[in-house]
PLY file of the C-alpha trace (Angstrom):
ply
format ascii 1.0
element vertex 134
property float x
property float y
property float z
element edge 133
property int vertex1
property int vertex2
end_header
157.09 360.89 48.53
157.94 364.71 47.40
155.56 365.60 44.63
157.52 365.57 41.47
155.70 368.79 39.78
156.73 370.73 42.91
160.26 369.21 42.33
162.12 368.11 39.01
165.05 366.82 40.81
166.53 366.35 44.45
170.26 367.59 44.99
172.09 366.33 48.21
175.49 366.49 48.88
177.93 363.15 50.52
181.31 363.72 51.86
184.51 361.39 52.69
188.19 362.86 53.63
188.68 365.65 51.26
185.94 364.18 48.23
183.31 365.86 47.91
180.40 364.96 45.86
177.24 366.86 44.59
174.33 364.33 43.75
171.48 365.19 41.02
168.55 362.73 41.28
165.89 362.52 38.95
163.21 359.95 37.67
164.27 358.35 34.69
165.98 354.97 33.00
168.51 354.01 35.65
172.05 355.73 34.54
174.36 357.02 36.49
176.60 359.84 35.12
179.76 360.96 37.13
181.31 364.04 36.13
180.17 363.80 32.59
181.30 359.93 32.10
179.47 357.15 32.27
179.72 355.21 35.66
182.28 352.29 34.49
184.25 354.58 32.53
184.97 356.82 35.49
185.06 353.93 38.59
186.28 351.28 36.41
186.96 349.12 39.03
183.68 346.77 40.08
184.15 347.84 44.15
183.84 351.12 43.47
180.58 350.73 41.05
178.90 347.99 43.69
179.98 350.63 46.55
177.37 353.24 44.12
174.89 351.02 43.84
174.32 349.54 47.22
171.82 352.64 48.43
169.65 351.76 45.26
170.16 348.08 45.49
169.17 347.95 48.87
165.70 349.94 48.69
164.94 347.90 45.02
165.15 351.17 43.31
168.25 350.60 40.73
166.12 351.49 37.74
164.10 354.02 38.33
166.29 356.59 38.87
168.48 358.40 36.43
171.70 360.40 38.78
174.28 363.11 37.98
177.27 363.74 40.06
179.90 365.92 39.94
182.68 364.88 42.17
186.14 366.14 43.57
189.34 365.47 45.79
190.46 362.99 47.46
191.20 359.46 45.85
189.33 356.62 43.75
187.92 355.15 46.96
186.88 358.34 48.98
184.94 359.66 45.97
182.86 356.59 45.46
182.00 356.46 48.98
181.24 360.28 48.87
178.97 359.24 46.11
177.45 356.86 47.77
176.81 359.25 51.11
175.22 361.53 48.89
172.88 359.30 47.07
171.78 358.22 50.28
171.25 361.85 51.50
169.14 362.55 48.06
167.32 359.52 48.10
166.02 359.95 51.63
165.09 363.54 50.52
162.76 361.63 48.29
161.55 359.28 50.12
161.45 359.96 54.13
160.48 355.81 54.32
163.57 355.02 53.23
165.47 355.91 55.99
165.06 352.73 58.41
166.59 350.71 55.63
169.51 353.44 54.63
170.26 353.80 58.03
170.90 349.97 58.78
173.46 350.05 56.29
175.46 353.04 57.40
174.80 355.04 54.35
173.32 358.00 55.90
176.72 358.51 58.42
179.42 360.46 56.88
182.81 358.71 57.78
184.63 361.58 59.34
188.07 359.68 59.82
190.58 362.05 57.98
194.37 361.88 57.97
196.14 363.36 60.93
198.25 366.01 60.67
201.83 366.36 60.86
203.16 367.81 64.14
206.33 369.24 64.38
208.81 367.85 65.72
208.37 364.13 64.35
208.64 362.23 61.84
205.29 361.81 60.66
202.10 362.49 62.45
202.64 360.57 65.28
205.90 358.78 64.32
209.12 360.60 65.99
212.95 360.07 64.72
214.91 356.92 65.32
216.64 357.16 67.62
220.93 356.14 67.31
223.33 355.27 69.25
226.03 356.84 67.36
0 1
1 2
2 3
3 4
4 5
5 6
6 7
7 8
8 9
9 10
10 11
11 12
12 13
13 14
14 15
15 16
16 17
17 18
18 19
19 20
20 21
21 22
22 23
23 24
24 25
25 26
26 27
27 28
28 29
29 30
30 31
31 32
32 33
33 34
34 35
35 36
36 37
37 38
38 39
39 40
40 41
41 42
42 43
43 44
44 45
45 46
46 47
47 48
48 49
49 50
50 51
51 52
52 53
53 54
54 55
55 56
56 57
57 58
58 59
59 60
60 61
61 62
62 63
63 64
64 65
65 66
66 67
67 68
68 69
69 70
70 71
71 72
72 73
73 74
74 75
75 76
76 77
77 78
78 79
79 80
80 81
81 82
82 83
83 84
84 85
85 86
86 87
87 88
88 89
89 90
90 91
91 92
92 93
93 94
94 95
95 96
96 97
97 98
98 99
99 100
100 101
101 102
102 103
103 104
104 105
105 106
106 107
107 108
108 109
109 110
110 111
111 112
112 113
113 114
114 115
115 116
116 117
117 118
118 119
119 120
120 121
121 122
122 123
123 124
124 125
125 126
126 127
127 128
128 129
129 130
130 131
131 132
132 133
C-alpha cells in the first residue's frame, strides 16, 4: 500500500473508443463524482453505474474510497467503461495486491476495438454498392 502522506491522491487514466477518462482517487466516504455530477445523475442508467462499481465491488472496497473523474468522447457506454479501466488502473496504483483479482475480471485490459474506417470506394467500411441489373 502507497503511503498516503507521501501521496494525497492516485490519478490513472482508462480508455475505450474515443472516451477518455481521467480518474482522481482518494480515501474518503465512498462517492463517486463524474464530471462535477453525482454518479446517477450523470450514468442514470443502472448498467452503466454497476459497470463503475464492479472494480470496487470486486476487491470489497466500495466505501472507502471517495473518486473524481472527468470524462470525454465517445458515447454513454464507452465512457463508463473508460471509467471503469481507469479505476482499475488507479486502484492497482494503490494497491499492487490487487492486481490478481482486477486482472481476472478484465478490468486492467483496455478494449482497443474501435470503429473501422471508411475506405473509398464503398459503401461503408467494408460494405461496397449494390449492385443492379439495370
Amino acid at each position: 500500500m502507497i503511503n498516503t502522506k507521501e501521496t494525497s491522491e492516485i490519478r490513472a487514466v482508462g480508455r475505450r473508443k474515443t472516451a477518455a477518462a481521467r480518474v482522481r482517487l482518494q480515501l474518503g466516504k465512498g462517492e463517486i463524482i463524474v464530471n462535477s455530477k453525482p454518479l446517477a445523475a450523470y450514468f442514470p442508467l443502472d448498467l452503466c453505474q454497476e459497470k463503475i462499481k464492479s472494480p470496487l465491488v470486486k476487491i470489497g472496497k466500495e466505501k472507502d474510497f471517495t473518486i473524481s473523474v472527468k470524462v470525454k468522447g465517445g458515447g454513454m457506454n464507452s465512457q463508463a467503461e473508460a471509467v471503469r479501466h481507469g479505476l482499475a488502473r488507479a486502484l492497482l496504483k494503490w494497491n499492487e495486491d490487487f492486481r490478481g483479482v482486477l486482472k481476472a475480471e478484465g478490468f486492467l485490459t483496455r478494449d482497443s476495438r474501435a470503429k473501422e474506417r471508411k475506405k473509398f470506394g464503398r459503401t461503408k467500411a467494408r460494405r461496397g454498392h449494390q449492385w443492379r441489373k439495370r
